[in-house]
PQR file of N, CA, C, O and H, with PARSE charges and radii, in Angstrom:
ATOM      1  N   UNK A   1       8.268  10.693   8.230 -0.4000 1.5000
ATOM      2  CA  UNK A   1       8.417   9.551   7.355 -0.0000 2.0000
ATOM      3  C   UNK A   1       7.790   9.871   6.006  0.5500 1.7000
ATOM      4  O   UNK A   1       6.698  10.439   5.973 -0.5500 1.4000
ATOM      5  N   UNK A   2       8.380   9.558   4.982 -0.4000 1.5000
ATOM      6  CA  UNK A   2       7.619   9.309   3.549 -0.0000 2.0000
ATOM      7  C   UNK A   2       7.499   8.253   3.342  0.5500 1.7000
ATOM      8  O   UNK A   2       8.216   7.350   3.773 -0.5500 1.4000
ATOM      9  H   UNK A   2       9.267   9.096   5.009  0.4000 1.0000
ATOM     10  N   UNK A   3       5.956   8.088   2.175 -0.4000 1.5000
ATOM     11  CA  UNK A   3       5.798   6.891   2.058 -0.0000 2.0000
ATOM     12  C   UNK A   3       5.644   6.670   0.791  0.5500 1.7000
ATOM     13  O   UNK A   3       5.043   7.403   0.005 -0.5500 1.4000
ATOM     14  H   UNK A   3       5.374   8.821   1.825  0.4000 1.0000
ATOM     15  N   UNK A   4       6.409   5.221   0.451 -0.4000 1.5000
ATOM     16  CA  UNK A   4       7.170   4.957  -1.046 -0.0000 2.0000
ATOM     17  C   UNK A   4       5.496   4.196  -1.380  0.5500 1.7000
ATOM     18  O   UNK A   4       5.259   4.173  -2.587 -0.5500 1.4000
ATOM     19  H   UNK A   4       6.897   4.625   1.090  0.4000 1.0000
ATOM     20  N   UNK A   5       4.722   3.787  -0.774 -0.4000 1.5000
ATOM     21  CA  UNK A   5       3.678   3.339  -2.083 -0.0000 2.0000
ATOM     22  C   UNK A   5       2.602   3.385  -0.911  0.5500 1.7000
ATOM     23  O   UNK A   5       2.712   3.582   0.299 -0.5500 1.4000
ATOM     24  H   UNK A   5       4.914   3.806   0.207  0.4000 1.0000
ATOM     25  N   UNK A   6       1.379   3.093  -1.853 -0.4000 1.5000
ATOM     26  CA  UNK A   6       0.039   3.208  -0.874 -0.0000 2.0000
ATOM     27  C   UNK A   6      -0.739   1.840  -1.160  0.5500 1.7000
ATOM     28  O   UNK A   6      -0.700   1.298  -2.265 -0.5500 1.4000
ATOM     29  H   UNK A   6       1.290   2.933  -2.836  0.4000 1.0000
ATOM     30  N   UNK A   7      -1.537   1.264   0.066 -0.4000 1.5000
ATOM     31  CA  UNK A   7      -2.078   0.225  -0.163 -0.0000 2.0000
ATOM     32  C   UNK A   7      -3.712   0.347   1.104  0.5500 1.7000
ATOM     33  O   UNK A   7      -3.647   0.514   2.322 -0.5500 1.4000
ATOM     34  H   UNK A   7      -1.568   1.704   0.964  0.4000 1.0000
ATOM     35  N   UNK A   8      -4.753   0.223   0.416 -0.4000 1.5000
ATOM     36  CA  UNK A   8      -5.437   0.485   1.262 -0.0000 2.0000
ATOM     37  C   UNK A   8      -6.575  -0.789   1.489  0.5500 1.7000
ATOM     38  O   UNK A   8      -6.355  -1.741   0.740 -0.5500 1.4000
ATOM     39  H   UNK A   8      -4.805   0.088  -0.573  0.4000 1.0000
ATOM     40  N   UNK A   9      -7.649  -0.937   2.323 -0.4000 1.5000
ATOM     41  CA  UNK A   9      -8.814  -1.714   2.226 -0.0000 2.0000
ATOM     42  C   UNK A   9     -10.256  -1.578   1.019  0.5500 1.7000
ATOM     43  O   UNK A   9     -10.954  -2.441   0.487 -0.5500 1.4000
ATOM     44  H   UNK A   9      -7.827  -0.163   2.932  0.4000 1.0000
ATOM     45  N   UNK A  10     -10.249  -0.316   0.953 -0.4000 1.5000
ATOM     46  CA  UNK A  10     -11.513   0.254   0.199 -0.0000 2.0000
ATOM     47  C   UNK A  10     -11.079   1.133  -0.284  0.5500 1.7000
ATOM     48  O   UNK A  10     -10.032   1.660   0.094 -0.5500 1.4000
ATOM     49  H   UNK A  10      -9.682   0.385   1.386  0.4000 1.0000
ATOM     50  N   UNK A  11     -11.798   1.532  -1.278 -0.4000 1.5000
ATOM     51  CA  UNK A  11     -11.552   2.614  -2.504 -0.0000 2.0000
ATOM     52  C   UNK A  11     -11.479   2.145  -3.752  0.5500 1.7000
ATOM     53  O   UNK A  11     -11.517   0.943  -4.014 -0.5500 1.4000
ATOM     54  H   UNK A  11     -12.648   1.104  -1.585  0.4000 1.0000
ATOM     55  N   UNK A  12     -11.364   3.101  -4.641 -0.4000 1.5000
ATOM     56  CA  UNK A  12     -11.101   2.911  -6.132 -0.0000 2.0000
ATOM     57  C   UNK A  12     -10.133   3.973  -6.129  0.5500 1.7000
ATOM     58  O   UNK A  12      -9.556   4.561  -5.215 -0.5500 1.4000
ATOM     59  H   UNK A  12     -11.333   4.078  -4.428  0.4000 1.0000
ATOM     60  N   UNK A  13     -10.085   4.119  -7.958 -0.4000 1.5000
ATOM     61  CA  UNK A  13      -9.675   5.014  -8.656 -0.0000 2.0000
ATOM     62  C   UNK A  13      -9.521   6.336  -8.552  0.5500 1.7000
ATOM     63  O   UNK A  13      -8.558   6.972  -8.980 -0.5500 1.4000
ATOM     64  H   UNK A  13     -10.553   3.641  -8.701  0.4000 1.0000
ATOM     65  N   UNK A  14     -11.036   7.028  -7.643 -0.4000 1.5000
ATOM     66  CA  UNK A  14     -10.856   8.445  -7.290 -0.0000 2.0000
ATOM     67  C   UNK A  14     -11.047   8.269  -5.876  0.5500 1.7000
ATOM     68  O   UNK A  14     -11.990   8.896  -5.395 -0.5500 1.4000
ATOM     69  H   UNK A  14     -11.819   6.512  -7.296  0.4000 1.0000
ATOM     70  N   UNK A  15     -10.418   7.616  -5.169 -0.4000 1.5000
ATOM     71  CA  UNK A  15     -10.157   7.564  -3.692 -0.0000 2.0000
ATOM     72  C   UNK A  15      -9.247   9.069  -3.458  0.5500 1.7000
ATOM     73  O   UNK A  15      -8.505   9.521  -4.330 -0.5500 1.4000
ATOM     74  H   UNK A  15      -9.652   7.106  -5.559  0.4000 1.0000
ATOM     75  N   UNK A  16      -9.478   9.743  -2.069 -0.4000 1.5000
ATOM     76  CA  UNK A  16      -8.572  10.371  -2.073 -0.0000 2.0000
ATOM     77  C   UNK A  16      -7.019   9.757  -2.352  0.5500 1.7000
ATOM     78  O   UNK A  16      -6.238  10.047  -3.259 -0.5500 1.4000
ATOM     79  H   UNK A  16     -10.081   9.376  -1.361  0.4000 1.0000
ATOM     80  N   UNK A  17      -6.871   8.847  -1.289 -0.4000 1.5000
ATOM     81  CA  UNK A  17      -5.545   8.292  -1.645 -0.0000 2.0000
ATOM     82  C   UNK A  17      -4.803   7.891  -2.820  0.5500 1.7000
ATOM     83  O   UNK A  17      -3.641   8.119  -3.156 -0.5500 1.4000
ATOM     84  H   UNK A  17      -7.505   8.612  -0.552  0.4000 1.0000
ATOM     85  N   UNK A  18      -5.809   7.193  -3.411 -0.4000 1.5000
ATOM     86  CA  UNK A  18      -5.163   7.368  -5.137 -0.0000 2.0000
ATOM     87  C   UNK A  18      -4.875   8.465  -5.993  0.5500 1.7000
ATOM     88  O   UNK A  18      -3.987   8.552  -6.841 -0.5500 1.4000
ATOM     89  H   UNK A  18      -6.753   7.007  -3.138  0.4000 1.0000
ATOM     90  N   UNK A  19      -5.649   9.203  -5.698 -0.4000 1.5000
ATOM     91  CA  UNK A  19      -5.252  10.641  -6.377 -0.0000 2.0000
ATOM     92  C   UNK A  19      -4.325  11.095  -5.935  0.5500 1.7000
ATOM     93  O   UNK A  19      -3.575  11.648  -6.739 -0.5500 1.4000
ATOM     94  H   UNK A  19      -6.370   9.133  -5.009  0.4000 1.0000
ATOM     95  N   UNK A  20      -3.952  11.087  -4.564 -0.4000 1.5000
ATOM     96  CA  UNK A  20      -2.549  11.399  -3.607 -0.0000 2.0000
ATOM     97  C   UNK A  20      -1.252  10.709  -3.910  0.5500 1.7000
ATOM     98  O   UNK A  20      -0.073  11.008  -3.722 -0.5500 1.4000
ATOM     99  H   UNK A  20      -4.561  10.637  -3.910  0.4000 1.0000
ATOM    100  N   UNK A  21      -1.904   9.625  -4.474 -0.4000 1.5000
ATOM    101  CA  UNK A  21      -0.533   8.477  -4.882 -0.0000 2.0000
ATOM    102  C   UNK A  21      -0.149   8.962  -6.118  0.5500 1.7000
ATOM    103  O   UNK A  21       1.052   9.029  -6.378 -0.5500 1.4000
ATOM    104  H   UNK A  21      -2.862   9.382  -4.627  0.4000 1.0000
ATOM    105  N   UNK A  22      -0.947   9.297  -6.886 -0.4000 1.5000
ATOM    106  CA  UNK A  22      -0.994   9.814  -8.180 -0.0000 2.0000
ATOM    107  C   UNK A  22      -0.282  10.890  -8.671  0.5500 1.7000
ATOM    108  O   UNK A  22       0.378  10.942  -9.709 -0.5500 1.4000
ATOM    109  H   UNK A  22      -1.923   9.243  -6.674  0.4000 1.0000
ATOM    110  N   UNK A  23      -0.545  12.087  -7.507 -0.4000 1.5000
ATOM    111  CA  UNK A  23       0.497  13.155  -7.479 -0.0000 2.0000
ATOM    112  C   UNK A  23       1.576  13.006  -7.132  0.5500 1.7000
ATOM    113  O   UNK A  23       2.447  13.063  -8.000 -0.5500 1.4000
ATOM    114  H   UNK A  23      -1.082  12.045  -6.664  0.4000 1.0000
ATOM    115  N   UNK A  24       1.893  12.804  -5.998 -0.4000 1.5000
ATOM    116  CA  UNK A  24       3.213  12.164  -5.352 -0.0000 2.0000
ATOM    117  C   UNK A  24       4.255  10.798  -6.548  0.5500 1.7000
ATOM    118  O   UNK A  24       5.456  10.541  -6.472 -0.5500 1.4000
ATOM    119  H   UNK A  24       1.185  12.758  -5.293  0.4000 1.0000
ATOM    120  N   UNK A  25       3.605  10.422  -7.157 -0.4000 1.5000
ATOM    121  CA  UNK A  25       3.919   9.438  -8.131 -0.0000 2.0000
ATOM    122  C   UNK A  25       4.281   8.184  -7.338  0.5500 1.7000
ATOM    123  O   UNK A  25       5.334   7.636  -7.662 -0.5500 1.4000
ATOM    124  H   UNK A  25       2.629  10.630  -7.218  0.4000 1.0000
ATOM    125  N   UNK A  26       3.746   7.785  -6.599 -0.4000 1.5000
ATOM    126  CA  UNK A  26       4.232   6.303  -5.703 -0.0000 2.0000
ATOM    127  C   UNK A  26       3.064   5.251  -6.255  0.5500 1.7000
ATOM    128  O   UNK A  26       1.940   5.553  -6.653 -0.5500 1.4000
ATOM    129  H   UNK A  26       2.890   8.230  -6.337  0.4000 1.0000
ATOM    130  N   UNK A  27       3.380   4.550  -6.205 -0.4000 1.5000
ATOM    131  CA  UNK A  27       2.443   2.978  -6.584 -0.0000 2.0000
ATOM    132  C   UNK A  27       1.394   2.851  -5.483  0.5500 1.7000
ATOM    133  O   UNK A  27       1.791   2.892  -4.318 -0.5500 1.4000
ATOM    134  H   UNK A  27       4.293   4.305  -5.881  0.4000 1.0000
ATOM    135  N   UNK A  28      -0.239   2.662  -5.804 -0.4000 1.5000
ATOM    136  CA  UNK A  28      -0.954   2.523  -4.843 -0.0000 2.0000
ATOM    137  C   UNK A  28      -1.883   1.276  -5.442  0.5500 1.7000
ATOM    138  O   UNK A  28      -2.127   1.051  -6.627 -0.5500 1.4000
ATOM    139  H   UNK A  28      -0.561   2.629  -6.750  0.4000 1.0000
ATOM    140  N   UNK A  29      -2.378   0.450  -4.142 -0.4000 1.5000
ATOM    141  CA  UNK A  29      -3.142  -0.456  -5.042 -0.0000 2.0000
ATOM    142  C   UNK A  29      -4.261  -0.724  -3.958  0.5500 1.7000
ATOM    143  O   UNK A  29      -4.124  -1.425  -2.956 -0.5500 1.4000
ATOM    144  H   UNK A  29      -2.180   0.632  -3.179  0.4000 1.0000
ATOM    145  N   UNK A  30      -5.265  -0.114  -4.302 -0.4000 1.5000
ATOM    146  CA  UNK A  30      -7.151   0.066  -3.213 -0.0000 2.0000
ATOM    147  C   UNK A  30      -7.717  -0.932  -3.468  0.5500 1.7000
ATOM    148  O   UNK A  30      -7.555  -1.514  -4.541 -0.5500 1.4000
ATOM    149  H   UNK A  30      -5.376   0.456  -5.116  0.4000 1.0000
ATOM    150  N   UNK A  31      -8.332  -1.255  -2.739 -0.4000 1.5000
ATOM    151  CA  UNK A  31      -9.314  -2.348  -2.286 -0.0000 2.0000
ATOM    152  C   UNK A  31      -8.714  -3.872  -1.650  0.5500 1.7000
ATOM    153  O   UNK A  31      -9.313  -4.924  -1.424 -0.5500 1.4000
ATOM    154  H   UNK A  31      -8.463  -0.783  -1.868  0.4000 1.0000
ATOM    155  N   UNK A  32      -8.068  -3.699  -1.571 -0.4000 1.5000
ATOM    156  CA  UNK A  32      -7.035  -4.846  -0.327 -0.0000 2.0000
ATOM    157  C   UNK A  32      -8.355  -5.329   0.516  0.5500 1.7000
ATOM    158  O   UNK A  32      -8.926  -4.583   1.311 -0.5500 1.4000
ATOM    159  H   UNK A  32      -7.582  -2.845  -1.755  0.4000 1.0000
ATOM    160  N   UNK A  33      -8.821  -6.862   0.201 -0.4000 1.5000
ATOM    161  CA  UNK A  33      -9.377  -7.672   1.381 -0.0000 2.0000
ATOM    162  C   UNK A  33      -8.582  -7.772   2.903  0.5500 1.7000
ATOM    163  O   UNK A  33      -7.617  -8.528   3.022 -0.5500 1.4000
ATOM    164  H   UNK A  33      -8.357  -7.468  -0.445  0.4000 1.0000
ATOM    165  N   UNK A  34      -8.952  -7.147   3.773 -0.4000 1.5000
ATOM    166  CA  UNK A  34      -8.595  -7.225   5.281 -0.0000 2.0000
ATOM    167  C   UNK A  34      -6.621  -7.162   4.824  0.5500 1.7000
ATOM    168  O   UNK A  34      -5.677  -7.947   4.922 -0.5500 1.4000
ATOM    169  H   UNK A  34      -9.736  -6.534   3.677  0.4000 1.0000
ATOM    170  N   UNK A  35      -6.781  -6.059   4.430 -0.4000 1.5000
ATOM    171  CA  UNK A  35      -5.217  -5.292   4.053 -0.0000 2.0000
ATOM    172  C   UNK A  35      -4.586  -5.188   5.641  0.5500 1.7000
ATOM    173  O   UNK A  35      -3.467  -5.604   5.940 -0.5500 1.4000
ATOM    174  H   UNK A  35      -7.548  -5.421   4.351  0.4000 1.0000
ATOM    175  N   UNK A  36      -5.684  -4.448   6.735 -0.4000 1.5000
ATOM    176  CA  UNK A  36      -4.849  -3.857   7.734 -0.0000 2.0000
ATOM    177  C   UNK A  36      -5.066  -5.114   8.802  0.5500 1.7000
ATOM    178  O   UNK A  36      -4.599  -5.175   9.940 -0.5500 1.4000
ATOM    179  H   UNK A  36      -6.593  -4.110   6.492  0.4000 1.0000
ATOM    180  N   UNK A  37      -6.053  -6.283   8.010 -0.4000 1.5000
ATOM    181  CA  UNK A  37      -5.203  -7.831   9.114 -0.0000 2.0000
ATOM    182  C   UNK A  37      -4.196  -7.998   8.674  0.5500 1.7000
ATOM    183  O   UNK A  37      -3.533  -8.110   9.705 -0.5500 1.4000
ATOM    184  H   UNK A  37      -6.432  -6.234   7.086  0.4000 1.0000
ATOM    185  N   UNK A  38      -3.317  -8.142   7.641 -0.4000 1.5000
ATOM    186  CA  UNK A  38      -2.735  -8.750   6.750 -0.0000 2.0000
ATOM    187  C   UNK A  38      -0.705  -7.958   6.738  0.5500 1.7000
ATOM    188  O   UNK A  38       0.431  -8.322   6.433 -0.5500 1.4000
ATOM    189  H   UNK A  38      -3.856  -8.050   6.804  0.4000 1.0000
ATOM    190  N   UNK A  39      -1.411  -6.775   7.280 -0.4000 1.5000
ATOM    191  CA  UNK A  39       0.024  -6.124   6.934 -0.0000 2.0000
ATOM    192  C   UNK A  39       0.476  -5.945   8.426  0.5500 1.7000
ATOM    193  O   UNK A  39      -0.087  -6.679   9.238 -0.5500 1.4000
ATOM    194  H   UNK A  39      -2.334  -6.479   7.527  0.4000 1.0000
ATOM    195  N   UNK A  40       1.229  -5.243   8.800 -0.4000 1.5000
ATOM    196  CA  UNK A  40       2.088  -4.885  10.185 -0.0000 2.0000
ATOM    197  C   UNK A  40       2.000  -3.877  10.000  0.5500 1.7000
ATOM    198  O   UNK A  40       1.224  -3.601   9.085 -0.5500 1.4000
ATOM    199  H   UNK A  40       1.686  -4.646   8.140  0.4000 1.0000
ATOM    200  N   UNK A  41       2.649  -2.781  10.655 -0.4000 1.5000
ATOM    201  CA  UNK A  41       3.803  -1.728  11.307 -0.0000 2.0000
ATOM    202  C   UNK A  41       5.200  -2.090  11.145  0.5500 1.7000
ATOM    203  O   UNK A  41       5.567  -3.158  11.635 -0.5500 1.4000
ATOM    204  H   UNK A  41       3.280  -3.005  11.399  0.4000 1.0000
ATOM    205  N   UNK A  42       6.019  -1.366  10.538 -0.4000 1.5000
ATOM    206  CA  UNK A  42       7.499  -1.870  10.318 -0.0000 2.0000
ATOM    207  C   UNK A  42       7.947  -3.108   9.215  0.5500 1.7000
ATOM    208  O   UNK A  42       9.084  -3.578   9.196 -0.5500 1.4000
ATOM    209  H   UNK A  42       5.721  -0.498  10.140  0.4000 1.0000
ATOM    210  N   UNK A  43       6.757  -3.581   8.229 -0.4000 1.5000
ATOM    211  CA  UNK A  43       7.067  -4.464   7.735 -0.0000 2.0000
ATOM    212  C   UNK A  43       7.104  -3.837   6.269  0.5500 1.7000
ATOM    213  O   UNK A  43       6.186  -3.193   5.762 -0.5500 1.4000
ATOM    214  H   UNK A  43       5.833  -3.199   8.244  0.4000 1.0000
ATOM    215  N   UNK A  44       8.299  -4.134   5.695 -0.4000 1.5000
ATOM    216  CA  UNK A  44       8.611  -3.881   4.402 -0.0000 2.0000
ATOM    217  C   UNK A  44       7.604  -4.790   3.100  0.5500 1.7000
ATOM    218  O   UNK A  44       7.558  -6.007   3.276 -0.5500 1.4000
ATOM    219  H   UNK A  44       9.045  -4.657   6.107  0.4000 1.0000
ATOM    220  N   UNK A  45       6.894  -4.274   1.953 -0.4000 1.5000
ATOM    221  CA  UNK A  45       6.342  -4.527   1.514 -0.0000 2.0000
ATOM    222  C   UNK A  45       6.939  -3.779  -0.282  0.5500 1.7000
ATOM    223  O   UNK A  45       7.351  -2.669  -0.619 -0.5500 1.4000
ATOM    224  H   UNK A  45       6.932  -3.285   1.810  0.4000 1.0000
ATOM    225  N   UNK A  46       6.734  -4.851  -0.899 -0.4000 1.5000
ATOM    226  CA  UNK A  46       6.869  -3.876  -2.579 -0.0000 2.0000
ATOM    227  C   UNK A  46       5.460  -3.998  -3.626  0.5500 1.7000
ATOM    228  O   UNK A  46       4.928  -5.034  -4.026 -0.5500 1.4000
ATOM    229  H   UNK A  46       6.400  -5.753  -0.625  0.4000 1.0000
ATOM    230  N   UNK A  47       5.040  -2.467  -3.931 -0.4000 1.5000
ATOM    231  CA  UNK A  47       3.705  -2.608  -3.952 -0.0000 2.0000
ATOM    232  C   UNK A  47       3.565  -2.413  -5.583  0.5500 1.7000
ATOM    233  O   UNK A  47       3.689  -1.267  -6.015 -0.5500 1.4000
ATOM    234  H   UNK A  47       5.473  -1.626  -3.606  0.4000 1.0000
ATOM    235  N   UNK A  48       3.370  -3.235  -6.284 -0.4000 1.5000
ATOM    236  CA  UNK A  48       2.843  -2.836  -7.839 -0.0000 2.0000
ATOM    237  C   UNK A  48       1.792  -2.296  -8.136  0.5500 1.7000
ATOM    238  O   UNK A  48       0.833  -3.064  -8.208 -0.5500 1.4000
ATOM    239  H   UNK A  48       3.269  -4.166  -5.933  0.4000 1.0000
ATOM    240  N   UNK A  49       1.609  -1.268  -8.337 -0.4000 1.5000
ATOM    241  CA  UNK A  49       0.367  -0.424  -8.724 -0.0000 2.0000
ATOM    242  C   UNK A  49      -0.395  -0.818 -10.410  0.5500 1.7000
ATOM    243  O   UNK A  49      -1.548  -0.637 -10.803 -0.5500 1.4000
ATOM    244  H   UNK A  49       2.388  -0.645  -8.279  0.4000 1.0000
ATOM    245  N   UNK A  50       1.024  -1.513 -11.236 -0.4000 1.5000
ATOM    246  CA  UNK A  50       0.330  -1.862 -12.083 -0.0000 2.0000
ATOM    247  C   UNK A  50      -0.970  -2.954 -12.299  0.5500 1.7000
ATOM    248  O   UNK A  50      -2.095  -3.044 -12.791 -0.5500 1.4000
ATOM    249  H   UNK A  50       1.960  -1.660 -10.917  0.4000 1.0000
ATOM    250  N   UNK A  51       0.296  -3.875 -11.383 -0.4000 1.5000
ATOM    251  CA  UNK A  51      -0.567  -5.654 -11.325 -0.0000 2.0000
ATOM    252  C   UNK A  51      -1.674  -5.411 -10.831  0.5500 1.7000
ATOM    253  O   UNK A  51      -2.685  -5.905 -11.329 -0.5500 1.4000
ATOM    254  H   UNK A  51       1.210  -3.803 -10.983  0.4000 1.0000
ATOM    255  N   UNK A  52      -1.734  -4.478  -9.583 -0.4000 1.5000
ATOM    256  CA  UNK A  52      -2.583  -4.431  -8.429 -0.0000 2.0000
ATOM    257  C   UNK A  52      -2.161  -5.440  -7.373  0.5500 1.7000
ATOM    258  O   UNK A  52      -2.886  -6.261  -6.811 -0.5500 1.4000
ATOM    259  H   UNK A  52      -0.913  -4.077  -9.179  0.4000 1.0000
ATOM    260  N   UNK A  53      -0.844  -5.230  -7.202 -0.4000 1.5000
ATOM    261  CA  UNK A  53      -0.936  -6.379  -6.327 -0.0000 2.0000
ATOM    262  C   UNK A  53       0.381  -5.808  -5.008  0.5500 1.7000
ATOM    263  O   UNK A  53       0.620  -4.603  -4.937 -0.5500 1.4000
ATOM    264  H   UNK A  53      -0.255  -4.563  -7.658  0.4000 1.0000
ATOM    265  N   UNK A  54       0.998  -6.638  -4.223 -0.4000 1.5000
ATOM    266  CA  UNK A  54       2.120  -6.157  -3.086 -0.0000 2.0000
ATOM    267  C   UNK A  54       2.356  -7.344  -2.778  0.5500 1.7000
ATOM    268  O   UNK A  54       1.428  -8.153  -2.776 -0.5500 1.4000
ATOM    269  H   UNK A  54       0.804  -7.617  -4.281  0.4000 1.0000
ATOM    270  N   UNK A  55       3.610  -7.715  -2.457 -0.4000 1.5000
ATOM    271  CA  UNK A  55       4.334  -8.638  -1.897 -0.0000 2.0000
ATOM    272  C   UNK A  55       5.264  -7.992  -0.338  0.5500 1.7000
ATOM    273  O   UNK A  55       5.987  -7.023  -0.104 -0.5500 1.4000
ATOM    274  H   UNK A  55       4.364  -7.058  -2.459  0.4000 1.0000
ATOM    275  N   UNK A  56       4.741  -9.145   0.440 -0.4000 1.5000
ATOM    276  CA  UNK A  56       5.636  -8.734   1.631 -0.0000 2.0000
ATOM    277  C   UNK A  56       7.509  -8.993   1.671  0.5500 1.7000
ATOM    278  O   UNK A  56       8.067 -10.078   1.831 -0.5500 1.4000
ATOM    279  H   UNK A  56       4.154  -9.933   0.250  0.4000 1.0000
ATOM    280  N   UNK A  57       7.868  -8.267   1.565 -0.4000 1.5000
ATOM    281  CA  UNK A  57       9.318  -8.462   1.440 -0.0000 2.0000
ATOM    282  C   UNK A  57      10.450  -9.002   3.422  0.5500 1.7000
ATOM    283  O   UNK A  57      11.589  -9.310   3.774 -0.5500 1.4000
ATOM    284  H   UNK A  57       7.414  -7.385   1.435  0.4000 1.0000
ATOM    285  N   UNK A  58       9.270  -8.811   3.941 -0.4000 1.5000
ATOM    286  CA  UNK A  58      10.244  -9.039   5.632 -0.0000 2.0000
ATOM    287  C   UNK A  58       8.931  -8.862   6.468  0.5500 1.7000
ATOM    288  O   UNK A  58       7.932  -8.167   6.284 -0.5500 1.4000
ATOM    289  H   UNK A  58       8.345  -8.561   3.654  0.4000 1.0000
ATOM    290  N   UNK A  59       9.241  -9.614   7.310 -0.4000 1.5000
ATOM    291  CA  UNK A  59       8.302  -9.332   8.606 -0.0000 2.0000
ATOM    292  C   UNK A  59       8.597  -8.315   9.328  0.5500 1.7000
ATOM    293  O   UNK A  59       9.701  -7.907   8.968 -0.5500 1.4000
ATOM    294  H   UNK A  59      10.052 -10.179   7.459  0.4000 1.0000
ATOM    295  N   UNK A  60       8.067  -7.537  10.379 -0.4000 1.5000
ATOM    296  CA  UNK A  60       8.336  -6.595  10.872 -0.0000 2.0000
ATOM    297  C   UNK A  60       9.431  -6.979  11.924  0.5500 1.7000
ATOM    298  O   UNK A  60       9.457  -8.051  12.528 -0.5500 1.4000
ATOM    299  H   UNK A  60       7.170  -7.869  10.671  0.4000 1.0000
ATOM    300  N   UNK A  61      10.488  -5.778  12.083 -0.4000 1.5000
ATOM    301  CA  UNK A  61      10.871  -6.240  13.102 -0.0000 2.0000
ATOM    302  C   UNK A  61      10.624  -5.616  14.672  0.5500 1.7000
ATOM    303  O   UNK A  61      10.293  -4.466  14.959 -0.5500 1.4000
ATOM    304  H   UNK A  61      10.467  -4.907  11.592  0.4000 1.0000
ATOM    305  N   UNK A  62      10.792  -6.320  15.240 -0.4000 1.5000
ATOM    306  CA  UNK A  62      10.504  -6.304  17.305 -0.0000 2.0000
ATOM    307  C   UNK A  62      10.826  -4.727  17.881  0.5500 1.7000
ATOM    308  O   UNK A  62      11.422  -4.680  18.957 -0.5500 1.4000
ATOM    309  H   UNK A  62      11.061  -7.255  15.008  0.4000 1.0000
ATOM    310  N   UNK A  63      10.514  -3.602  17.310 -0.4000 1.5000
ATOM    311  CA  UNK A  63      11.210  -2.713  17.598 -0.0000 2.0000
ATOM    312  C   UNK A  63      10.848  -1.277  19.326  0.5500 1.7000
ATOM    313  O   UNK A  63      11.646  -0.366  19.549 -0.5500 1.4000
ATOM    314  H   UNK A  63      10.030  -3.641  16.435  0.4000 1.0000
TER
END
């Protein structure tokens, strides 16, 4: 799988992952309050790296 953007709980700016997002050029946005209560497995999300922000686009589905 590739992954079109990054969204994490903790970190900043020189997180590994941001720097990873950075190269790869995908949108990442760190420090997400209880990100991994909040999100699923299988659930489509569109992540603005500018705003800092992600919107859930679908719930996951039953798979």
């Amino acid at each position: 799988m590739a992954a079109g953007g990054l969204v994490t709980e903790v970190g900043g700016m020189m997180i590994h992952g941001s720097v990873v997002a950075r190269e790869y050029s995908i949108p990442a946005v760190v420090g997400v309050h209880q990100a991994t209560l909040r999100l699923n497995n299988g659930q489509r999300i569109r992540v603005d790296g500018t705003a800092g922000k992600f919107v859930v686009l679908e719930e996951a589905s039953d798979i």
